[in-house]
DSSP file (Angstrom, degrees, kcal/mol; ACC not computed):
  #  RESIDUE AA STRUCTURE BP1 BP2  ACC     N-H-->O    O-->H-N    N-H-->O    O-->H-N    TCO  KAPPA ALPHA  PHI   PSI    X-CA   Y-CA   Z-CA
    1    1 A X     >        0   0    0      0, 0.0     4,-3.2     0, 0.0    52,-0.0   0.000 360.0 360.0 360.0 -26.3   -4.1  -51.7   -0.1
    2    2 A X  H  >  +     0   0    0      1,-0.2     4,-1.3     2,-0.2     0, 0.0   0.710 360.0  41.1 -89.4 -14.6   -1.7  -54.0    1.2
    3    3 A X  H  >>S+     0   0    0      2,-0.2     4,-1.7     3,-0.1     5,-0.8   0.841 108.7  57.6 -86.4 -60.2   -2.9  -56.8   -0.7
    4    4 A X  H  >5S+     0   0    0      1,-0.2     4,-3.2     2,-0.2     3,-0.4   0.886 109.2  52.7 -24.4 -52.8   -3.6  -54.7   -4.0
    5    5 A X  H  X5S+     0   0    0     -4,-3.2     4,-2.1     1,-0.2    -1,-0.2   0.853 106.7  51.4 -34.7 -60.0    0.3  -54.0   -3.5
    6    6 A X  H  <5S+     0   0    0     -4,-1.3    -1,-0.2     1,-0.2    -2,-0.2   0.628 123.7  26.0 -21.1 -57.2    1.0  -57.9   -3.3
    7    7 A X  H  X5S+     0   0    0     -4,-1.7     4,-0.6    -3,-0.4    66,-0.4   0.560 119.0  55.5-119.4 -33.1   -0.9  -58.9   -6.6
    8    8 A X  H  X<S+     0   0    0     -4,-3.2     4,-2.1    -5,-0.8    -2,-0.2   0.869 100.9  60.1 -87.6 -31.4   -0.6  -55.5   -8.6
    9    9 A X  H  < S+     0   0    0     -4,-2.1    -1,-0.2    -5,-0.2    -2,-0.1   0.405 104.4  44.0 -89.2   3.7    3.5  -55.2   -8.4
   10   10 A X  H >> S+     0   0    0     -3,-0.4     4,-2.7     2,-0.1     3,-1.6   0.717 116.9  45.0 -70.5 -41.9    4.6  -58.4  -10.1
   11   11 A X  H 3X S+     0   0    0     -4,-0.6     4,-3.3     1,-0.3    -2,-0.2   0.954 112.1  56.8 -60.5 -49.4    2.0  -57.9  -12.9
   12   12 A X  H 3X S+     0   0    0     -4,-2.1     4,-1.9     1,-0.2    -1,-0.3   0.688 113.7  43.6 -52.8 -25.9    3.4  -54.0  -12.8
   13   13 A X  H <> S+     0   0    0     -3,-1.6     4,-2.4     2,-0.2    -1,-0.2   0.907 105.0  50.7 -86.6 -55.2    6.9  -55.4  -13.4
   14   14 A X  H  X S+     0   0    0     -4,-2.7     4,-1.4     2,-0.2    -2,-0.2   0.953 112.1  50.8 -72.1 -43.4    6.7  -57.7  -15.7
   15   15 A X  H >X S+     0   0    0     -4,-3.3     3,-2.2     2,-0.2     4,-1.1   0.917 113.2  53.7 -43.8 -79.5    4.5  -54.8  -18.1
   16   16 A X  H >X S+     0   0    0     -4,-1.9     3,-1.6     1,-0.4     4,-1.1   0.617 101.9  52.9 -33.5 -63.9    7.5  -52.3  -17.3
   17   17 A X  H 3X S+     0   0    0     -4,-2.4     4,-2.5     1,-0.3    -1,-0.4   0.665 111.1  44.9 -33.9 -53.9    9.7  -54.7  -18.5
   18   18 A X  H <X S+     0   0    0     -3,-2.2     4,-2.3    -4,-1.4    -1,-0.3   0.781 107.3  59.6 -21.3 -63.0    7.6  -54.8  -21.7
   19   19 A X  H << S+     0   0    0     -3,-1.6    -2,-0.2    -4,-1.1     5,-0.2   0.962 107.0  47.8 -33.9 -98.3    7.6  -51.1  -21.6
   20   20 A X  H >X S+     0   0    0     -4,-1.1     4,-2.8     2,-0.2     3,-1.8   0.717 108.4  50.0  -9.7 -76.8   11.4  -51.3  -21.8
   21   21 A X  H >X S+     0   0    0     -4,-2.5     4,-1.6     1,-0.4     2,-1.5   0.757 114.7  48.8 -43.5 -85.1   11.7  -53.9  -24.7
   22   22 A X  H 3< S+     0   0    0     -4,-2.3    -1,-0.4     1,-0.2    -2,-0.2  -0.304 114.9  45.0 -64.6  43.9    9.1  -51.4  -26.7
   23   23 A X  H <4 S+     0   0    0     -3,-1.8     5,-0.3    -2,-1.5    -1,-0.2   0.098 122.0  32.9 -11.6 -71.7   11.0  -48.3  -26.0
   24   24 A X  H << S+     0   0    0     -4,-2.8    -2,-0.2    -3,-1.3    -3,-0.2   0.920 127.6  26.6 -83.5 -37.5   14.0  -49.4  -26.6
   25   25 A X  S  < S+     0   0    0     -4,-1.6    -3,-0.2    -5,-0.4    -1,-0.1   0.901 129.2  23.9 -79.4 -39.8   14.0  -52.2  -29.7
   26   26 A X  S    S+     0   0    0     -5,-0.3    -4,-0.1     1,-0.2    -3,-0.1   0.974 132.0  23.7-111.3 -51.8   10.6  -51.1  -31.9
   27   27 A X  S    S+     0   0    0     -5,-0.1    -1,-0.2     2,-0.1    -3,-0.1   0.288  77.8 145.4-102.1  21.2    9.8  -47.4  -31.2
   28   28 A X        -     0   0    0     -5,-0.3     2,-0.7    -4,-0.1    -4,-0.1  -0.126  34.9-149.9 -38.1 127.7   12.9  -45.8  -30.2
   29   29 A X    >   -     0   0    0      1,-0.1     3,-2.6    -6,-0.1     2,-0.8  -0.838  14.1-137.1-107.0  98.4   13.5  -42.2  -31.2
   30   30 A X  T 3  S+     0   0    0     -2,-0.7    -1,-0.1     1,-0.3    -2,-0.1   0.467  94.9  68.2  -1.0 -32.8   16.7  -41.3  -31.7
   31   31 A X  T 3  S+     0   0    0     -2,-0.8     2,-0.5     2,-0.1    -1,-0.3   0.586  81.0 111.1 -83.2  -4.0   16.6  -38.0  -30.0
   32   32 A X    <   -     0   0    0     -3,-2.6    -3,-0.0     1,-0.1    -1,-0.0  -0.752  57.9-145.8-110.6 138.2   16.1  -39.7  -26.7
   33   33 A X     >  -     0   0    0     -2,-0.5     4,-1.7     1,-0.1     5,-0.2  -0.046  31.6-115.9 -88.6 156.2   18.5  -40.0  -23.7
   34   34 A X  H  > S+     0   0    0      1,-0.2     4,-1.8     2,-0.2    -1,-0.1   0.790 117.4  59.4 -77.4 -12.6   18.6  -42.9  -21.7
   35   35 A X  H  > S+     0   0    0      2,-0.1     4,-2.7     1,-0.1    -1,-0.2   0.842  99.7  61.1 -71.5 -29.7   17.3  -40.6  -18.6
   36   36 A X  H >> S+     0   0    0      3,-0.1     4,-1.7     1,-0.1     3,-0.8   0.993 109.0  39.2 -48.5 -62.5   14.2  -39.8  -20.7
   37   37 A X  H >< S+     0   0    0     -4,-1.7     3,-0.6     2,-0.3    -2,-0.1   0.915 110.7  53.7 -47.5 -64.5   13.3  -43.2  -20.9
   38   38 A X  H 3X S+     0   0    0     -4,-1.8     4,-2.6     1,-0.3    -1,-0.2   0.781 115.7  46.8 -33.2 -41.1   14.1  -44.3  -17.2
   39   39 A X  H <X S+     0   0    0     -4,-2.7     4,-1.5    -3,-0.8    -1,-0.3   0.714 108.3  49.9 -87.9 -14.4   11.9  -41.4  -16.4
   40   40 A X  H XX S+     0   0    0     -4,-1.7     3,-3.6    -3,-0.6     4,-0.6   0.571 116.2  53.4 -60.8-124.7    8.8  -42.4  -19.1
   41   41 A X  H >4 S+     0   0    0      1,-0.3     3,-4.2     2,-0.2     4,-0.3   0.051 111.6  36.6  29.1-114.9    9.3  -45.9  -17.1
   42   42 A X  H 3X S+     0   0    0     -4,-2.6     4,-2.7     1,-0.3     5,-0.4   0.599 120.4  50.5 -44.8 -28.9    8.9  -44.8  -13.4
   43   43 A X  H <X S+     0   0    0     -3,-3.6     4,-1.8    -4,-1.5    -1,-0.3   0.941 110.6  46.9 -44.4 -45.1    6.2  -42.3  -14.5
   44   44 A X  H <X>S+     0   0    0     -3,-4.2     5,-0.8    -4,-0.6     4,-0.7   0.990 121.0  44.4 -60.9 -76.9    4.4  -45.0  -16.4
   45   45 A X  H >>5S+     0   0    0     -4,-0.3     3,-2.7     1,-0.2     4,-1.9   0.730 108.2  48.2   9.5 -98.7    4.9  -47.1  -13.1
   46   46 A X  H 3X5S+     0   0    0     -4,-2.7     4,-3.4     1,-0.3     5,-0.3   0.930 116.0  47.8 -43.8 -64.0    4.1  -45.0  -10.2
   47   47 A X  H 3X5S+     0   0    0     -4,-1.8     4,-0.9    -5,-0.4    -1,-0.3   0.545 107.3  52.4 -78.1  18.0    0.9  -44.0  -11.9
   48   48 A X  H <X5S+     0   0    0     -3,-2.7     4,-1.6    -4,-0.7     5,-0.3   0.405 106.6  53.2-103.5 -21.6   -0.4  -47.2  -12.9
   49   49 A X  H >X<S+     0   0    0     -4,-1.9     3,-1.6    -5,-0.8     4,-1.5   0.911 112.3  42.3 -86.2 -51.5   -0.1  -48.6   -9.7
   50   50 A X  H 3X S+     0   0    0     -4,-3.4     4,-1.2     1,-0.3    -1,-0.2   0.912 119.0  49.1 -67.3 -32.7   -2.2  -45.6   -7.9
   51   51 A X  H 3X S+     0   0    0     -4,-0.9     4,-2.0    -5,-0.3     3,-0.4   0.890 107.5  55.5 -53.9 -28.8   -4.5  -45.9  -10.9
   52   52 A X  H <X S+     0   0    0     -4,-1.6     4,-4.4    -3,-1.6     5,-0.5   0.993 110.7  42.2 -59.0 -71.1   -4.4  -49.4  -10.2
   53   53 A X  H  < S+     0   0    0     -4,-1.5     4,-0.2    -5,-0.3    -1,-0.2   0.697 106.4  56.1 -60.3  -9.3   -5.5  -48.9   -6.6
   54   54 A X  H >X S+     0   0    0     -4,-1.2     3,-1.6    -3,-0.4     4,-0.5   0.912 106.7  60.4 -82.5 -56.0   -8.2  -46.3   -7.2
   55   55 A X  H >< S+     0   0    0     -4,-2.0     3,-1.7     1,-0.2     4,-0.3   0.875 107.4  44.9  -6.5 -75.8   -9.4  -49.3   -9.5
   56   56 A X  T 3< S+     0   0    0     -4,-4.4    -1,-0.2     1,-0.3    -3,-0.2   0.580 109.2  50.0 -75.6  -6.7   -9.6  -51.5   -6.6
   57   57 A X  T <4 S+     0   0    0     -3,-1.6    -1,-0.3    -5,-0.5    -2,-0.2   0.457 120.3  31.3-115.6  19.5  -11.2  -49.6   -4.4
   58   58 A X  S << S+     0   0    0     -3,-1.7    -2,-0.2    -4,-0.5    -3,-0.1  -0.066  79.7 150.8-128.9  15.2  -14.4  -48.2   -6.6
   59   59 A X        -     0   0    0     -4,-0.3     4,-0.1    -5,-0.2    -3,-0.1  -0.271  33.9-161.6 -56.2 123.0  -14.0  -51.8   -8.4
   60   60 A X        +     0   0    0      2,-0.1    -1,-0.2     3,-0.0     2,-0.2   0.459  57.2  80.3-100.4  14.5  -18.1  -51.8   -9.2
   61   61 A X  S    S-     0   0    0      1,-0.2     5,-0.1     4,-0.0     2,-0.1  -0.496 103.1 -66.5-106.3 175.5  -18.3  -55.6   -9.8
   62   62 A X    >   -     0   0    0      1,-0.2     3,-1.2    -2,-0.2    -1,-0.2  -0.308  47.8-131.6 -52.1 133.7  -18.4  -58.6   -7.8
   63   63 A X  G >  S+     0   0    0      1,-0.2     3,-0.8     2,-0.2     4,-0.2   0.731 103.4  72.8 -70.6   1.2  -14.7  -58.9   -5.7
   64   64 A X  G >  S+     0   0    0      1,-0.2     3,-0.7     2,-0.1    -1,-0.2   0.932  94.9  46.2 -47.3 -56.1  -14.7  -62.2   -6.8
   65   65 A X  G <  S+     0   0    0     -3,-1.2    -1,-0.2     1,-0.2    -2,-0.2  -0.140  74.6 100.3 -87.1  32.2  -14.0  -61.2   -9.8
   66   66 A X  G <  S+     0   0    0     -3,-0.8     8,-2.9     1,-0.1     2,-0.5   0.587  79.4  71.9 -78.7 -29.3  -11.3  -58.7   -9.6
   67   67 A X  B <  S-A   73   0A   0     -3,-0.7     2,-0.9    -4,-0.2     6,-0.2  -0.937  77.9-138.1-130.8 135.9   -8.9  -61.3  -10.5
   68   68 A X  S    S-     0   0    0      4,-3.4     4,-0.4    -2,-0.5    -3,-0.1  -0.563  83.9 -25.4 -74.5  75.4   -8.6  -62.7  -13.7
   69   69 A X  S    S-     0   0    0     -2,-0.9    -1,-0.3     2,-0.1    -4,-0.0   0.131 107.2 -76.4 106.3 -46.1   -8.1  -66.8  -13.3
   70   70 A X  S    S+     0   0    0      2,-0.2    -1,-0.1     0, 0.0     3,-0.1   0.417 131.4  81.9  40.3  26.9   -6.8  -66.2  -10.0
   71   71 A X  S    S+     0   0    0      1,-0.3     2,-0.4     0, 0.0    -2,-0.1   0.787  79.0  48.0-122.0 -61.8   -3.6  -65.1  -11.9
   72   72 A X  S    S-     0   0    0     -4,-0.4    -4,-3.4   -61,-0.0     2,-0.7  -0.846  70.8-128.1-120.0 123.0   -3.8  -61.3  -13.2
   73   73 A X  B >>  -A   67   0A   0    -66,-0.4     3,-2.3    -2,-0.4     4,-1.3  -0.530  19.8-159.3 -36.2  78.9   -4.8  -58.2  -11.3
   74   74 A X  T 34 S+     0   0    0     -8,-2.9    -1,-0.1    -2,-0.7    -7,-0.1   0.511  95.1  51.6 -65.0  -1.2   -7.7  -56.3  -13.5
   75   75 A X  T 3> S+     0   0    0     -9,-0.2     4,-0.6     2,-0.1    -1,-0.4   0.671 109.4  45.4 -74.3 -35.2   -7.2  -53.5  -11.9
   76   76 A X  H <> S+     0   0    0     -3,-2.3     4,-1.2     2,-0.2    -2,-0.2   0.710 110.5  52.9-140.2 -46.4   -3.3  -53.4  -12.5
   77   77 A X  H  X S+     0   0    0     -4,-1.3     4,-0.8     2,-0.2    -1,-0.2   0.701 115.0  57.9 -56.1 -25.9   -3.6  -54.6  -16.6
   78   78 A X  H  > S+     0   0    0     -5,-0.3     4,-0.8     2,-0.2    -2,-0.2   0.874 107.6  35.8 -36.8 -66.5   -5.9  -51.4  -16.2
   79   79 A X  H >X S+     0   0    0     -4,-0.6     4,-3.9     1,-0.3     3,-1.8   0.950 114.5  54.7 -74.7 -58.1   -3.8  -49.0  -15.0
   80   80 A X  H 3X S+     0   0    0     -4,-1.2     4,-1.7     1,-0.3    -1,-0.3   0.751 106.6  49.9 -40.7 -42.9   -1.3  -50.1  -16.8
   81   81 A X  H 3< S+     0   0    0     -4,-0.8     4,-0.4     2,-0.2    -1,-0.3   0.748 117.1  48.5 -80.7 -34.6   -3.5  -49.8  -20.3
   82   82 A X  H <X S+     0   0    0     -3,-1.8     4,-0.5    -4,-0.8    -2,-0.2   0.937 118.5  36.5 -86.6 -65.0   -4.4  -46.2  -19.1
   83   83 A X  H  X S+     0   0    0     -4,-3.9     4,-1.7     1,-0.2    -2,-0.2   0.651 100.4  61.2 -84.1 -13.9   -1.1  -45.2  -18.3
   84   84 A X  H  X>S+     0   0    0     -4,-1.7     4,-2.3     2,-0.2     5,-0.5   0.922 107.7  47.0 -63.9 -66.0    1.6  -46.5  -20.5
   85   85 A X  H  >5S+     0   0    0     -4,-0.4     4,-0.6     1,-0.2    -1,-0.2   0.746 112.2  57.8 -71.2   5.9    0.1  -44.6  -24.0
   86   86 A X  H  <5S+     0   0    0     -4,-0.5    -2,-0.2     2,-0.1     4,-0.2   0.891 107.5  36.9 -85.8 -51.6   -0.2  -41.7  -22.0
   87   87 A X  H  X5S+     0   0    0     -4,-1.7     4,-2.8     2,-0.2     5,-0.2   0.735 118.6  52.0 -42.8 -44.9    3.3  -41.3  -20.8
   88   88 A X  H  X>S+     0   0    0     -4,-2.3     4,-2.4     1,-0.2     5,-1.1   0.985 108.6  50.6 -61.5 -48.4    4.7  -42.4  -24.2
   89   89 A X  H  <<S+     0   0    0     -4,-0.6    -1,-0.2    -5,-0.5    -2,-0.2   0.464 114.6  40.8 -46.1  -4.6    2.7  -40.1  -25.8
   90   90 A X  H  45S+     0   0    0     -4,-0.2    -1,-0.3     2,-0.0    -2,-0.2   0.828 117.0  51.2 -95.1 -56.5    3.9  -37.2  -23.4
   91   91 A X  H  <5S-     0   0    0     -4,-2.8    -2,-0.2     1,-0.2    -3,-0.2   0.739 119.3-117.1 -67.9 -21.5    7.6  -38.7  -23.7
   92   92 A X  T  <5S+     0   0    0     -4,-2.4    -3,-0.2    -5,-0.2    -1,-0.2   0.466  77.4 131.3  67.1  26.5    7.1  -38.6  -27.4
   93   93 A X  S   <S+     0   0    0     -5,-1.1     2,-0.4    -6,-0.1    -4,-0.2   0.624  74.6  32.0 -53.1 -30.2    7.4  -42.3  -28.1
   94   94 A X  S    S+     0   0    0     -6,-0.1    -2,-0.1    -9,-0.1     3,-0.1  -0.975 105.1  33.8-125.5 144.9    4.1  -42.1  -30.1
   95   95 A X  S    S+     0   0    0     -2,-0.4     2,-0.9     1,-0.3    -2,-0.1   0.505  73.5 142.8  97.2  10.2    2.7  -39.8  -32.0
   96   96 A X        -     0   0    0     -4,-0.1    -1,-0.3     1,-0.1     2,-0.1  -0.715  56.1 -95.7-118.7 163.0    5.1  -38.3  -33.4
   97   97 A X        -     0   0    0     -2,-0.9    -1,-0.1     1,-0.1    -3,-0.0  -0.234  33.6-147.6 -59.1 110.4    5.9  -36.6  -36.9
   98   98 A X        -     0   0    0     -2,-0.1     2,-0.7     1,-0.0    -1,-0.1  -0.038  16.3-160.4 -56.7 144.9    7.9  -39.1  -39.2
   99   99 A X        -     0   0    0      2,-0.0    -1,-0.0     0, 0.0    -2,-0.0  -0.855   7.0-135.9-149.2 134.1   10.1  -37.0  -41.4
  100  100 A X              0   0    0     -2,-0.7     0, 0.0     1,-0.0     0, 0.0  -0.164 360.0 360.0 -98.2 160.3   11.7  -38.4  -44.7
  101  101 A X              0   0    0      0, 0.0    -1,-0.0     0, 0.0    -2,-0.0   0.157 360.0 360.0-123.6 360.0   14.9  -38.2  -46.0
């Protein structure tokens, strides 16, 4: 776990950060407070890294291959894939009804 930690929470960062940019510059909804977001963010987070680690520890392939390169966590681009359109989609960053003017 303590390694998962190691290797899964830069990778985890740099996606938030991502997160951030597309929140705030491309899909932004107007109706939303800057606490919403902060809390989409740490939601998104928290539960990509425990998916992440449920990931690594039922990982059904070789552990060799857990890591992409030797550079990116596939468990942690995982979690991360899982948890991000789920959160927005909760937050209401996606999915939601355009309405004309």
């Amino acid at each position: 776990m303590v390694l998962a930690f190691f290797i899964n929470a830069p990778i985890q960062v740099i996606i938030t950060i991502g997160q951030w940019l597309l929140m705030a510059r491309i899909i932004a909804p107007q109706d939303k407070t800057i606490g919403e977001a902060m809390q989409c963010l740490a939601l998104s987070y928290v539960t990509a890294y425990f998916l992440s680690l449920i990931i690594w520890l039922v990982w059904p392939l070789d552990p060799e291959l857990i890591m992409y390169k030797n550079r990116i966590s596939i468990p942690a681009i995982l979690g991360e894939v899982i948890a991000i359109p789920f959160w927005l989609k909760r937050f209401g960053y996606i999915g939601r009804k355009q309405t004309t003017t």
